[in-house]
N, C-alpha and C positions, 0 to 999 in steps of 0.2 A: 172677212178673212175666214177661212176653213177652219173649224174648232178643234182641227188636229196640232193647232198654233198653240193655241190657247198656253199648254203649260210651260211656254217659250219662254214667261217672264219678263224682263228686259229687255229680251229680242223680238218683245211681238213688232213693234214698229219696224225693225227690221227686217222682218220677216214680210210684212206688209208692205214693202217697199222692193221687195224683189217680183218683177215680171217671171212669174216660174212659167207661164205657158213658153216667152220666147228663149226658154233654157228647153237644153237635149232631154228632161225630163217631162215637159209639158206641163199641161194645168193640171194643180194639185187633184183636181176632181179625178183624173184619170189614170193617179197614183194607184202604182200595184200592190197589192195587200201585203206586198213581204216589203216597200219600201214604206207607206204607214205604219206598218208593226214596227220597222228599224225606229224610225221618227219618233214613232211615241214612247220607245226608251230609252231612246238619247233625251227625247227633253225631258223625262221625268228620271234622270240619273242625276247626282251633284260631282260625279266624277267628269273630268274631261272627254268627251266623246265627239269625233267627229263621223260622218259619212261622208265618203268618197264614191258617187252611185252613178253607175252607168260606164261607158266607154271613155267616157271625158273624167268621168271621176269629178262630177259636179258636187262641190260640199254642202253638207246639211252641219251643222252642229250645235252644240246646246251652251249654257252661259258659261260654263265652267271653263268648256275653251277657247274662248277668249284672249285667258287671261295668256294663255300659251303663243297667239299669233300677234299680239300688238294690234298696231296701227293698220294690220291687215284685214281690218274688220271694219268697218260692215262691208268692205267690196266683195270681200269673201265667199261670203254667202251665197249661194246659186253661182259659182265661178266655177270654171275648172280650173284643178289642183295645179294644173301647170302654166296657168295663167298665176293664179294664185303665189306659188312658190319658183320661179323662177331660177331661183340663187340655188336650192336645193334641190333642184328636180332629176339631175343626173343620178341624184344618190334616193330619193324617196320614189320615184317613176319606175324603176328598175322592180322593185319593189311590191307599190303595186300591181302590175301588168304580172307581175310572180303569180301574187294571190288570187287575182282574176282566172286565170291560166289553169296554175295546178288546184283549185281549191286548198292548199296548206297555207297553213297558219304562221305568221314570223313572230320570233321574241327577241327586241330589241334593247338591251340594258345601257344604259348612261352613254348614247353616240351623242357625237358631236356635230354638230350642225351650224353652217355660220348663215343664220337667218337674218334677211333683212326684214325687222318688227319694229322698227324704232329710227330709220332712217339712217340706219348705217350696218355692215354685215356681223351681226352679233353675234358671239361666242354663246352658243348656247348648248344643252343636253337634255335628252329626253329618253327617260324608259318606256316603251311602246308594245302596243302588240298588232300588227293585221291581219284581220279574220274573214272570212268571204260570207256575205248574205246570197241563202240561194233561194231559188222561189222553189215552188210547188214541184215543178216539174227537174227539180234539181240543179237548172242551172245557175250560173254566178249574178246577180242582178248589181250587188257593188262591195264595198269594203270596209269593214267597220273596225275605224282606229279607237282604242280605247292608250290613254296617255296623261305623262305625269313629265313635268320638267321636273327635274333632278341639277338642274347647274348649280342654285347655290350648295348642293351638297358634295357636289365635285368639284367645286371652286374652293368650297372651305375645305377640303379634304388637301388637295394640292397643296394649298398656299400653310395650313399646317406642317404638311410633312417638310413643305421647304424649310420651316423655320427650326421645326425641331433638328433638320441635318445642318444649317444654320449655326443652331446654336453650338451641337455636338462639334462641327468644325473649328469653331474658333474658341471651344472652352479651356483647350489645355494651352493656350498660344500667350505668351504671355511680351513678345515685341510686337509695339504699334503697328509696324509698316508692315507686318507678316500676317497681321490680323486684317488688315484693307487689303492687301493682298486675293488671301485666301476668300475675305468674303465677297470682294469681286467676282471672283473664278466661281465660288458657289452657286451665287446670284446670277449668273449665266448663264444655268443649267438651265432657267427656266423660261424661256422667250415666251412664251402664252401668256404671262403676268408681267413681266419687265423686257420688251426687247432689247432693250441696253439701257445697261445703268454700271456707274462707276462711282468713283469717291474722291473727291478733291479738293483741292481749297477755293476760295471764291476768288472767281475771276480765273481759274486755272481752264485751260482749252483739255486737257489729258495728259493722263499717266505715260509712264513709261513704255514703248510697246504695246498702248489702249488708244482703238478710236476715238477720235473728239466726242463730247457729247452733244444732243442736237442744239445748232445752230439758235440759240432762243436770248432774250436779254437776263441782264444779270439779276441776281434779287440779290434782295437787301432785308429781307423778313423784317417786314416793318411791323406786320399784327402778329408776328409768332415765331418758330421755328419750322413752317409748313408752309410752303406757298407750289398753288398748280399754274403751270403757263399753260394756255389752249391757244392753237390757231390751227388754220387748217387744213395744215399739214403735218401737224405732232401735237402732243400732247405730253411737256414733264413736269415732275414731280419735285421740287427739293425738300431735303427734311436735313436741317442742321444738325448735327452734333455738337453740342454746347460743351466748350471746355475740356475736349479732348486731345491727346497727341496725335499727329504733331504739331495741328496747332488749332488756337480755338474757335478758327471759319472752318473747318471740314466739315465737307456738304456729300449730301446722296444724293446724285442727281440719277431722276429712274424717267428711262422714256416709257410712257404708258403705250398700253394695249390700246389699237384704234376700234377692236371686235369688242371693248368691255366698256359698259357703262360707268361714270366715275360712280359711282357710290359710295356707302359711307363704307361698307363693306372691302373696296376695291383699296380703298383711300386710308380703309386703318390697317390694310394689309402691310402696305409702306409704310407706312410709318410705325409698325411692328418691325420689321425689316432696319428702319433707323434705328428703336432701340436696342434691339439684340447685336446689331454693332457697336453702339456707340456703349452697352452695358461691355462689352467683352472690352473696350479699351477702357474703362473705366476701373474692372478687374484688373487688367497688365498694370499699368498705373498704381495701381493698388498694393500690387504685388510688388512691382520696382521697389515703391518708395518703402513696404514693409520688411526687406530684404538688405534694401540700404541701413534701414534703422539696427536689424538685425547683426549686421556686418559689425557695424559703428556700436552696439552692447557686446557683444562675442570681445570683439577687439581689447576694447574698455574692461572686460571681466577678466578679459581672462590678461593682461596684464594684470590686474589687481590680483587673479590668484596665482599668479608667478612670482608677483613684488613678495605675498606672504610664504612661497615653496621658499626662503634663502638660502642662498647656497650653505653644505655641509658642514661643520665641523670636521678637523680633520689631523689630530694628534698625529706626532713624528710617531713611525713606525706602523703607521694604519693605512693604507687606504681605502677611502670611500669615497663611493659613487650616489648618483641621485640622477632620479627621471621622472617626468611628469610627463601624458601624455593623452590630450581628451579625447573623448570618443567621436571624431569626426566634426566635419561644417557644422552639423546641429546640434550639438552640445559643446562650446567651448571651454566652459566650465561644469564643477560639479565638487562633489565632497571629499573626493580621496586627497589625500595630505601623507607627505614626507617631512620628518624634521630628523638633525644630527645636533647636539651639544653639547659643552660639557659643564660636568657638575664645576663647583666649589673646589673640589677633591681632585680637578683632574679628569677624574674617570670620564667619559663619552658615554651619552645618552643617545641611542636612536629612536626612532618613532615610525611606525608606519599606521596610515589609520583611512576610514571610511564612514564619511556620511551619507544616509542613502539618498541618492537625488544626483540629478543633471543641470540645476538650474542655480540662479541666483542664491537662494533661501539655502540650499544646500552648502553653497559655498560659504556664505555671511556664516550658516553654523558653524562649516569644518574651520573658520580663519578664531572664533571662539572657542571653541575646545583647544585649536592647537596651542592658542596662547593661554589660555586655564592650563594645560598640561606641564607649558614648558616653566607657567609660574611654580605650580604649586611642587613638581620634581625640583624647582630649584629651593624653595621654602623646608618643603619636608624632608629631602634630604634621606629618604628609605629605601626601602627597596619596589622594584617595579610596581608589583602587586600592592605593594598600601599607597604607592603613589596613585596608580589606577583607580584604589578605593577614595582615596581622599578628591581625586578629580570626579568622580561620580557625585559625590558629595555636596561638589562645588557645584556645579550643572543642576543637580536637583534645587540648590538655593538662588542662584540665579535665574532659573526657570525657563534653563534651556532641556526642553523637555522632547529631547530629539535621540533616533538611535544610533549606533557608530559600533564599528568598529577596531580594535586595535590592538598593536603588540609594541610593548612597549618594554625595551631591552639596556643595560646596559653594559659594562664592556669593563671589566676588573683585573687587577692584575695585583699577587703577592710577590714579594722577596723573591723567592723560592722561582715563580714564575718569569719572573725579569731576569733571570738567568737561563730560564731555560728559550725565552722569546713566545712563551705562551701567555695567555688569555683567557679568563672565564667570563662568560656570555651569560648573564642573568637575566630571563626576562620572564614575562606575565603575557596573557592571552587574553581578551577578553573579545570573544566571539570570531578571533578573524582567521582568515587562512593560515595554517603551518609555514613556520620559515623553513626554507632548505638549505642546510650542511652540505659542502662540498669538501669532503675529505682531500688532504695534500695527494692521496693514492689515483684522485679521480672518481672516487664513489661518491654519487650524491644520496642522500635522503632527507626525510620530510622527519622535521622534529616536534613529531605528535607529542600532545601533551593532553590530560581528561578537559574534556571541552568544557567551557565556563561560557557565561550569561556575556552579552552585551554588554554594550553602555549604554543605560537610562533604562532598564525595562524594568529593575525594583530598588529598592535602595536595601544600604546591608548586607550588601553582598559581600563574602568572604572568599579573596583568590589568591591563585598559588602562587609561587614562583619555582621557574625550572635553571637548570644550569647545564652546559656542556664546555670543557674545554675546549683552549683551539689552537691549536699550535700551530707553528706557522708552513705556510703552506695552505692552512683553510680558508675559506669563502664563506658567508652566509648572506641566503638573498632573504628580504622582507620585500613584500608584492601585497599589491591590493588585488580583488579579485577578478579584473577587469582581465588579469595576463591567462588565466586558465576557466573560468566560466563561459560557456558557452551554450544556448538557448537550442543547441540543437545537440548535445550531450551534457552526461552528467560529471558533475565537478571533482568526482574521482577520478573520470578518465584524465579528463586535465591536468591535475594537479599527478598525475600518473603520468604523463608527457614532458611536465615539466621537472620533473626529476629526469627524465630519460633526456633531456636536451642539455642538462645542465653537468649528465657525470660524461666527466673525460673532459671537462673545461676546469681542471686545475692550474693551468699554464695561463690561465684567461686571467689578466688584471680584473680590480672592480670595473672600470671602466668598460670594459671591451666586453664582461658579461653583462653590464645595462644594454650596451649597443645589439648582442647577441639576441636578447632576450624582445627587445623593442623591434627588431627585423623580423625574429620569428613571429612574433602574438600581435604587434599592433593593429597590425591589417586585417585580421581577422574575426576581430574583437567589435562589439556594439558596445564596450561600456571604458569609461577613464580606467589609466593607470598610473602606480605608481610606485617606484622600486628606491629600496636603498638598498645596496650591496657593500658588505664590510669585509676584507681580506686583509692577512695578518700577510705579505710577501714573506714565499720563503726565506732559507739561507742561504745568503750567497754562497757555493761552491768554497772549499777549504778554508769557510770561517766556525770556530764552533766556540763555545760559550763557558 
């Protein structure tokens, strides 16, 4: 053998087993110095290199590409290329007869080629380049491919993107039958990996307005949740989904690619493919049954925190109103509290108050305080403010060690007053919103008073109490802060609107200013609320005292 072989390697026997004189090249001895020079660095490259030399484009090429042509190897060898490539030569022939021709160079990135290398026409990809060898005298003597298969880089590239649109399809979807649905339709997109595949339960022929899938026998996944059917005419795939809706045989049945070899590669694509379906019903699922659970505590809570709002007290010649109201589906409950009752004495005690919180904890506090409040006003028997202090007192020894706030009022009346059909309004503030007066005239305002500490932030606290008469014909609302706080203004404009909504409602029952006030603010509000409304009704028309 010519020692031009020599750095063949692997190929030397092959090499030695090619008749080069009865190829359009002849005997190696009479090779042209510019196809020796090609030769001797295609075999001494480790990159993929073939030659395509002469008119026929008889190949030379070295170990490396090999691994590129398959089973085409060793007839390869001293063949022409269109003997050689058959399946491909409308699209590589073209090509070279370019390079032969113009001398110009081609740059080929990741084309697609269905080669037969393996005994069947395989999806395959290669970045390429063809360059022209010329001799001495400048003409084309043949064409030197230098090449890199690239498929599994654009097989894993595809079969990614498919999954990540995949998953993003069916993340936000939280009914079963819209999630098989959509991921059918997805899975569709991509015939080069799956040319049909659907979802169904076993033994099922197809969906609704979906071809059958191929005609193959049933499994029974005896070794797994994975079983391939081959014959030879199709090739599927099932991959169970274990325990999912709508019920726990739904199968992925995927017709495979007949252009892609099964690999482990091809094979965990699918069943990639199962999980990210069968994870998104697993989620909805998920989601239902946390949603039901959801329903069924909201429900259960927020009865328990209605059982504790009880309706008002409600002394002859008063009326009062009462509204609770949560801050929407997500928060049923929460800590704001209303109470009305009355003393030992008669007199009417009201309450408005706020624990901060949305949740359970919140409410177990506000339903503790309210009944510490309503004990110890009924024990101590003082006025707002040292009742306020003595429930602080109580909360610090019980060690409920939570903040609140509250206005805590009660509702007096002398001699002097019971003839006249008026009313004094005693109350204490401790951290919460101003009540508003609704003058008999129709003027409302906000009955500021010097702002005082919370409840629970130190002990010892010393707080006031304030008074205004009321004669009949007034109104005063107590509100928690849910009716004028708002996250996209400040709570002076609010409580500035709620004065403005409220004057020129003198002729408004309690009643119909809870209703008034719950139309306005509830819908627009993200937080609980909670109103009691006291008005003294005027006098009737030509009665006087």
């Amino acid at each position: 053998m010519d020692e031009l072989f020599e750095a063949a390697g692997t190929l030397r026997s092959a090499y030695r087993g090619v008749d080069w004189a009865s190829t359009s090249l002849g005997a190696v001895s009479g090779w042209s110095p510019t196809l020796r020079a090609a030769v001797d660095l295609t075999l001494h490259s480790r990159f993929p290199v073939t030659l395509f030399w002469g008119p026929q484009f008889v190949m030379i090429y070295n170990e490396a590409y090999v691994e590129l042509i398959g089973n085409k190897h060793p007839a390869a060898l001293g063949a022409p290329a269109a003997r050689v490539f058959p399946e491909i030569w409308d699209v590589i022939g073209p090509m070279l007869a370019s390079v032969r021709s113009t001398r110009r160079a081609t740059w080929t990135r990741d084309m697609r080629l269905l080669m037969d290398r393996r005994g069947y026409p395989e999806e395959c990809y290669f970045t390429f380049s063809y360059s022209a060898a010329r001799g001495p005298d400048g003409q084309v003597e043949g064409v030197v491919d230098i090449a890199t298969e690239t498929t599994a880089q654009v097989l894993s590239q595809r079969r990614l993107i498919m999954l990540v649109g995949l998953n993003d399809a069916l993340s936000g979807l939280d009914d079963p039958a819209e999630i098989l649905d959509r991921a059918v339709r997805v899975l569709r997109t991509v015939p080069q990996d799956l040319p049909h595949v659907d979802i169904l339960g076993t033994g099922a022929t197809g969906g609704a307005g979906r071809p059958p899938p191929p005609a193959v026998p049933s499994t029974t996944f005896h070794d797994g949740d994975v079983v391939v059917e081959t014959s030879a005419e199709t090739r599927v795939m099932r991959v169970r989904l274990p325990g999912v809706p709508p019920s726990a045989d739904t199968v992925l049945v995927a017709r495979l690619s007949q252009h892609l070899p099964l690999d482990d590669g091809y094979l965990g694509f699918v069943r990639l493919v199962g999980a990210t379906v069968a994870q998104a019903l697993h989620r909805a699922q998920t989601r239902q049954a946390e949603r039901r659970v959801a329903v069924l505590e909201r429900d259960l809570s927020e009865r328990l925190q209605r059982s504790l709002l009880t309706p008002p007290a409600r002394p002859p010649g008063l009326e009062v109103a009462v509204r609770y109201q949560p801050a929407g589906e997500r928060a049923r409950i929460g800590g704001d509290w209303y109470d009305s009752f009355l003393q030992p004495d008669g007199s009417l005690t009201l309450v408005i108050g706020d624990v901060a919180g949305h949740d359970q904890q919140a409410a177990t506090t506000m339903a503790q305080i309210r009944n510490l409040l309503r004990g110890v006003a009924y024990a101590v028997r003082k006025s707002p403010a040292a009742v306020l202090e003595g429930l602080e007192e109580a909360m610090r020894g019980l060690g409920l060690n939570e903040l609140a706030t509250a206005v805590l009022a009660r509702v007096e009346q002398d001699e002097e007053q019971a003839r006249a059909g008026a009313r004094t309004l005693c109350w204490s503030n401790a951290g919460h919103p101003p009540p508003v007066l609704v003058a008999p005239d129709g003027t409302a305002r906000l009955l500021h008073t010097p702002p005082e500490m919370l409840l629970g932030v130190r002990a010892g606290v010393t707080r006031g109490d304030h008074r205004v008469t009321l004669t009949p014909g007034c109104a005063v609302v107590l509100y928690t802060d849910g009716l004028v706080d708002r996250r996209d203004a400040v709570i002076d404009d609010g409580l500035a609107g709620l004065v403005d909504n409220l004057t020129g409602r003198h002729g408004s029952t309690a009643e119909q200013l809870c209703d008034l006030l719950l139309t306005r603010y509830a819908t627009t509000g993200d937080d609980d609320i909670a109103l009691v409304v006291l008005r003294i009704p005027p006098e009737p028309a030509g009665v006087s005292r």
